[in-house]
N, C-alpha and C positions, 0 to 999 in steps of 0.2 A: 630349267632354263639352260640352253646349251652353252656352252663355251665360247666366245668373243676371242677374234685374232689380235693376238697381242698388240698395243699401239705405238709401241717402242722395243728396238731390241733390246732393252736392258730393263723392261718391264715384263712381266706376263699377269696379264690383268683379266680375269676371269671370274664368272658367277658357277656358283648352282644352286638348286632349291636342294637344301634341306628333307629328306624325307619325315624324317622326325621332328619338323619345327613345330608339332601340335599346335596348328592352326596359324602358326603364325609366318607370314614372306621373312623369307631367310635368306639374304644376299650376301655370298661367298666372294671374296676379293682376293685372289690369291699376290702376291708381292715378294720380290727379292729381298728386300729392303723398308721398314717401315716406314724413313723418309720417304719413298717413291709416292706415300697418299697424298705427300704436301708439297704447296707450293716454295718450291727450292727459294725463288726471290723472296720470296717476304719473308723481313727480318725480327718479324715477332717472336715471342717465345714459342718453344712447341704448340702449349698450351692454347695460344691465341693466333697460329698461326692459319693462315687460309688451303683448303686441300686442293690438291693438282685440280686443274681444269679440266683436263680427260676425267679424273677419279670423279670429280664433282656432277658431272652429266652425265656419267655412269649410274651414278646412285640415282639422281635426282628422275632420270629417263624409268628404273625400275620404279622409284614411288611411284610415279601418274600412273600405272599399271598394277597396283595392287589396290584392291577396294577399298576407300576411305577408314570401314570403322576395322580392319585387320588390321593385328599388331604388326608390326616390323623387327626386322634382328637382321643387324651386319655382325659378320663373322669376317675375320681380316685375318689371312694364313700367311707365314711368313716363311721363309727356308731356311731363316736362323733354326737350331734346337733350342736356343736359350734366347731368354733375353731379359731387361733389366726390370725386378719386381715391380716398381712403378711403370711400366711401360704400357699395361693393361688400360690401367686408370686413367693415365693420358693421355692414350689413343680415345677414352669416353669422355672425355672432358674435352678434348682438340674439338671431335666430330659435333658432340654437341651443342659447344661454345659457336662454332664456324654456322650450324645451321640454326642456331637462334639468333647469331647474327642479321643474318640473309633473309627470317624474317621480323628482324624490326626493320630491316632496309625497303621491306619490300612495300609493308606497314604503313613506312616513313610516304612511299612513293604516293602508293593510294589517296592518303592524307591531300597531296602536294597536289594528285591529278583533282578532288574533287573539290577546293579552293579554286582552282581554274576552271574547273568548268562552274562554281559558283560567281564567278567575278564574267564568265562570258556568257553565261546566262543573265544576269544583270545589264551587263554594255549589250544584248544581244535585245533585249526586251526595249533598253531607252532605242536605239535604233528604228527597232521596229514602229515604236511611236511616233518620234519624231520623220521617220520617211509615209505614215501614215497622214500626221496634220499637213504635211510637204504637201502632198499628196493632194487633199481635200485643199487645202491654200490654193496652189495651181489650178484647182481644176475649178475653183469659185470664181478664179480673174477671168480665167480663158473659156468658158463653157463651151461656147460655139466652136473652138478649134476643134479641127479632124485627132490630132498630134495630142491633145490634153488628157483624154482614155488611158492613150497608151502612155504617158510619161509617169500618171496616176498608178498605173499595173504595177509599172516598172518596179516604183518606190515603194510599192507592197512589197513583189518578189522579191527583192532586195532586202528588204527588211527581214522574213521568213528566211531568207538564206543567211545572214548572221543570226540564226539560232542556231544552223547546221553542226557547229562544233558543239557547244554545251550539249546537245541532244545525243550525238553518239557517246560523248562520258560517260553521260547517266544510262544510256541506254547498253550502252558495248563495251567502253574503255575498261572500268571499274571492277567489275566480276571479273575477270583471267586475273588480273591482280591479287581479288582478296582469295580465289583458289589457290595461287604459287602460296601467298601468305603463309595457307591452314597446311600448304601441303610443307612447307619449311618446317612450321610448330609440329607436325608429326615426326619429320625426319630428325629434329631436335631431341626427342622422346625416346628415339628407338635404341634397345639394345645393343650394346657394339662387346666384341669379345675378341680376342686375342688369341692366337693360337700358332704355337710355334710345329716346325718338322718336328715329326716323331712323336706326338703330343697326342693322345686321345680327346680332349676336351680345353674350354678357354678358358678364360679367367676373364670376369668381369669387374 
């Protein structure tokens, strides 16, 4: 993976693959500063804090591109040479915590869209009924009208067009959802390792 121009000049925020990740996508993050992966505003603890929004679309743009059942591994370089023993652990516990978050949220959402399309599939069906007997009602008063066909049509199409939303849920809405879901639950999962200047190897 090649190099990405920096998004900030007080950042330099870049990938590479790994030759050696023995099979598994290896996302190199290099950073000045370990804060720079997180959201500076939110006042949570490290641990439960939310990561930069560049870092976060960064990551999340390489998962959709690596094949579902391959492992994953972030390696996060910093220009410190040191840094504080727990500092590994919490950068694994931050990333982790942040992307199991992101999907029970996402989880949550899914949930919320298919109760809505359960409830306008319902209101979508009495419609359709009742613009159906409408329908037949009219057309038993008036039969000899020219006009009574079409008002009959009308309240059918009508009716068929309040299913219009319920049917793309089930049909379109739901799936891009529950994919971000599984693709959060992996990014939750993955390896993350630390590694200061001058360091041959990280610490997980």
């Amino acid at each position: 993976m090649t190099p990405t121009p920096a998004p900030a000049a007080t950042t330099r925020l870049s990938s590479g693959e790994s030759p050696a990740a023995e099979g598994r996508a290896v996302l190199e993050l290099h950073v000045a500063e370990l804060r720079q992966l997180f959201n500076s505003m939110d006042p949570a603890p490290f641990r439960e804090r939310d990561l930069d929004p560049r870092a976060q679309d960064y990551i999340v743009d390489w998962a959709r591109e690596v094949p579902a059942g391959r492992p994953m591994a972030l390696v996060v370089r910093i220009e410190s040479r040191t840094a504080a023993p727990e500092a590994a652990s919490m950068l694994r516990d931050a990333v982790g915590e942040y992307f199991r978050q992101r999907a029970v949220s996402t989880r949550r959402q899914m949930r919320r869209l298919l109760r809505l399309g359960r409830i306008s599939l319902l209101i979508g069906l009495v419609f359709l009924a009742i613009a159906f007997f409408v329908g037949e009602f009219i057309a038993g008063l008036f039969d000899k009208e020219r006009y009574t066909r079409l008002v009959q049509e009308s309240l059918v199409i009508g009716g068929w067009v309040a299913l219009w939303r319920p049917m793309e849920i089930f049909l379109y809405d739901w799936w891009p959802i529950r994919e971000e879901t599984r693709l959060y639950e992996r990014l939750s999962r993955m390896d993350v390792q630390l590694v200061c200047a001058g360091t041959e190897g990280g610490s997980s």
